[in-house]
FIKOL-650008 format. One record per residue: residue in one letter; y, x, z of N, C-alpha, C, O in turn; residue number from 1. Coordinates in Angstrom, 2 decimals, decimal comma, m for minus. Each point is the difference from the previous one (the first is absolute). Layout:
FIKOL-650008
+------+---------+---------+---------+---------+---------+---------+---------+---------+---------+---------+---------+---------+------+
: resn :      ny :      nx :      nz :     cay :     cax :     caz :      cy :      cx :      cz :      oy :      ox :      oz : resi :
+------+---------+---------+---------+---------+---------+---------+---------+---------+---------+---------+---------+---------+------+
:    a :       Y :       X :       Z :       Y :       X :       Z :       Y :       X :       Z :       Y :       X :       Z :  NUM :
...
+------+---------+---------+---------+---------+---------+---------+---------+---------+---------+---------+---------+---------+------+
//
This chain:
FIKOL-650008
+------+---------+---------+---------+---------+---------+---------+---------+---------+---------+---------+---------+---------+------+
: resn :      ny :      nx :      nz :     cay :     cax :     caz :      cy :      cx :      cz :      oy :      ox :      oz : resi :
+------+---------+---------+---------+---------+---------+---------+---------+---------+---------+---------+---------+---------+------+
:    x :   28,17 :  108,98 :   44,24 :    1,03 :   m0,98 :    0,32 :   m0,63 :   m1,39 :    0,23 :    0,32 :   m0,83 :    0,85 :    1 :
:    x :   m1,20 :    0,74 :   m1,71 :   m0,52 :   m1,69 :   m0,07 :   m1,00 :   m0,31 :    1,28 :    0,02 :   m1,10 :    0,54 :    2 :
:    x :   m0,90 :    2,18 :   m0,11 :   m0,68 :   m0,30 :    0,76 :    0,68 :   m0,15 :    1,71 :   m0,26 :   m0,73 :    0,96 :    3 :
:    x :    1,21 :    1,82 :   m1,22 :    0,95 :    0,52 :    1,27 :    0,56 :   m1,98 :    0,43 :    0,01 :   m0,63 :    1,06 :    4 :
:    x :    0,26 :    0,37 :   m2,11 :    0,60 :   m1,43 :    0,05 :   m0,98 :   m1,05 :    0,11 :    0,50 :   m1,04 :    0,43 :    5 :
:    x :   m1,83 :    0,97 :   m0,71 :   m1,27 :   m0,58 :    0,48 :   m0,39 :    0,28 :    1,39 :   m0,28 :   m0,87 :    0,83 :    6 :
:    x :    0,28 :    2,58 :   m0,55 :   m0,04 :    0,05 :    1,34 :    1,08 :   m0,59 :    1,19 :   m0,36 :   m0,29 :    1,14 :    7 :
:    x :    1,63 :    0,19 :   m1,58 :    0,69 :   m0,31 :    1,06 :    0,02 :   m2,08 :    0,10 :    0,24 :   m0,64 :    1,02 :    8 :
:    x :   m0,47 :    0,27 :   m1,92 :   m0,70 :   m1,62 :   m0,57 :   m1,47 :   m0,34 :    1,39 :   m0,21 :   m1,01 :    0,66 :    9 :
:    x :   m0,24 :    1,84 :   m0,68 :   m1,15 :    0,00 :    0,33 :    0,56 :   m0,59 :    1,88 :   m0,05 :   m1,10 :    0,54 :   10 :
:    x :    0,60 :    2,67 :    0,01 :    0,48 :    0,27 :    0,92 :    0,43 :   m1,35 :    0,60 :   m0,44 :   m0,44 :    1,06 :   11 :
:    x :    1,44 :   m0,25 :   m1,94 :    0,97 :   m0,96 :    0,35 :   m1,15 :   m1,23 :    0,28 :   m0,37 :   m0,51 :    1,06 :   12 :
:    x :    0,12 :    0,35 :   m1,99 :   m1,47 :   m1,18 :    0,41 :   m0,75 :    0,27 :    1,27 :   m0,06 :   m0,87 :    0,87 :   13 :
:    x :   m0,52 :    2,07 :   m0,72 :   m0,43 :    0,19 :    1,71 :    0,37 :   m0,42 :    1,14 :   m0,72 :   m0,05 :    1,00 :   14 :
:    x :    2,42 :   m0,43 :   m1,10 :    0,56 :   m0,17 :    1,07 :   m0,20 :   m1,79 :    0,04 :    0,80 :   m0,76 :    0,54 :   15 :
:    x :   m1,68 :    0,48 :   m1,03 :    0,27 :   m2,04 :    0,26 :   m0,77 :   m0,20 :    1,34 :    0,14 :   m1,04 :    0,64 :   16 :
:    x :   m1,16 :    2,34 :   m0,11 :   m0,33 :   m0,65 :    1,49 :   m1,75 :   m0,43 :   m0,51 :   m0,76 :   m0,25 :    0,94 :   17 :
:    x :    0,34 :    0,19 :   m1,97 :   m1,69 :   m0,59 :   m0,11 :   m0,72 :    0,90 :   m0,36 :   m0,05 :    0,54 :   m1,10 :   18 :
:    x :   m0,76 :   m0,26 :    2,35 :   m0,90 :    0,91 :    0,32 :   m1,16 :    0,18 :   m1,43 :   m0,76 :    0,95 :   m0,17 :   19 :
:    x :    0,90 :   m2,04 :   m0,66 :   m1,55 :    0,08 :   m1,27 :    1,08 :    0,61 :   m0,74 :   m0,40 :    0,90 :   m0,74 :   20 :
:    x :    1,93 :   m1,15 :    0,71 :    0,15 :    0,28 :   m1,06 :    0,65 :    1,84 :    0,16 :    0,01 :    0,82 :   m0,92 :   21 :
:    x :    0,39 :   m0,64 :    2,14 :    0,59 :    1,18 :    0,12 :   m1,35 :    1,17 :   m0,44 :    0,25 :    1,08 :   m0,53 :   22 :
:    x :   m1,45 :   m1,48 :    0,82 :   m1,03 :    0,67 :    0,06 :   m0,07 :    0,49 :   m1,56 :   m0,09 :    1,15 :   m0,43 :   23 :
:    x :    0,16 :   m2,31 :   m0,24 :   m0,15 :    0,15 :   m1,81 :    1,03 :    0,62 :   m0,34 :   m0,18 :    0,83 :   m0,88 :   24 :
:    x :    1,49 :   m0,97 :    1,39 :    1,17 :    0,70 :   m0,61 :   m0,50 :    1,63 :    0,54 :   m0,23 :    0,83 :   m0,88 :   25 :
:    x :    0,12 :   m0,49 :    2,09 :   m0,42 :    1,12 :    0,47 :   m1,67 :    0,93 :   m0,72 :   m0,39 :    1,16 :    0,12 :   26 :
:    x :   m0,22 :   m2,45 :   m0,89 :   m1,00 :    0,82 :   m0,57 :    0,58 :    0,37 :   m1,57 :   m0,29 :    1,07 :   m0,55 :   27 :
:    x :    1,20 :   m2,16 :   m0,12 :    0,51 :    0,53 :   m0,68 :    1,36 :    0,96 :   m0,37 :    0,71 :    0,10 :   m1,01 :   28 :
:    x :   m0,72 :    0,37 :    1,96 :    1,46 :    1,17 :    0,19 :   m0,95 :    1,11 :    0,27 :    0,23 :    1,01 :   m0,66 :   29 :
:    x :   m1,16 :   m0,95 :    1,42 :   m1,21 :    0,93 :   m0,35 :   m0,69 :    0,68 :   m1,14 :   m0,24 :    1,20 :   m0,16 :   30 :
:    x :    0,01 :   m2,03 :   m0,45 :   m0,69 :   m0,15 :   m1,55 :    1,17 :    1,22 :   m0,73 :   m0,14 :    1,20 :   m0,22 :   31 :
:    x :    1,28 :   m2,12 :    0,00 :    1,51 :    0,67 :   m0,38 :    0,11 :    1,03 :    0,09 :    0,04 :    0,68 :   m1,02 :   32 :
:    x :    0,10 :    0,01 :    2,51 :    0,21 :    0,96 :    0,62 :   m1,25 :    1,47 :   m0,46 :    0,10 :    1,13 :   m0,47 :   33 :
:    x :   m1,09 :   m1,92 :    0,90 :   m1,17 :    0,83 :   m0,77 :   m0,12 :    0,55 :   m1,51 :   m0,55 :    1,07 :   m0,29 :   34 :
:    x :    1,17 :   m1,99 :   m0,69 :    0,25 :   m0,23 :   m1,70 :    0,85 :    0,84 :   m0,42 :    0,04 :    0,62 :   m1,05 :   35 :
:    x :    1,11 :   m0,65 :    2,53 :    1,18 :    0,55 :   m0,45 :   m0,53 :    1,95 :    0,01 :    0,26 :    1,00 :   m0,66 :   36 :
:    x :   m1,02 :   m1,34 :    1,72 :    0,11 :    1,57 :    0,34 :   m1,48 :    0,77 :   m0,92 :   m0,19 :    1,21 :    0,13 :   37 :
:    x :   m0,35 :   m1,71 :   m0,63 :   m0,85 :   m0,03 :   m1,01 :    0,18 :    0,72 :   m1,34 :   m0,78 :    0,61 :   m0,74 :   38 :
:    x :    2,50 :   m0,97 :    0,69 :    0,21 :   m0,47 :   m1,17 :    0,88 :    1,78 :   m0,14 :    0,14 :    0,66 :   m1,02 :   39 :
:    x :    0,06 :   m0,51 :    1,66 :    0,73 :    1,63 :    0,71 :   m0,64 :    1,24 :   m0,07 :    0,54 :    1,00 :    0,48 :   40 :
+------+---------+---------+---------+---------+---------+---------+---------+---------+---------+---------+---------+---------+------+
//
């Protein structure tokens, strides 16, 4: 639940349009994504 709600946090921040920062949000939804499925 908590992360599901970190991941969609994440998402929402991506959309401001800045290319340094979409990159970091996108490496960290990666990380996540990887952790999550790790974790399975």
């Amino acid at each position: 639940m908590h992360g599901g709600r970190r991941f969609n946090i994440n998402i929402h921040i991506c959309h401001r349009g800045d290319p340094v920062h979409k990159d970091s949000m996108a490496f960290m939804i990666e990380a996540q994504i990887r952790r999550a499925s790790l974790k399975q």
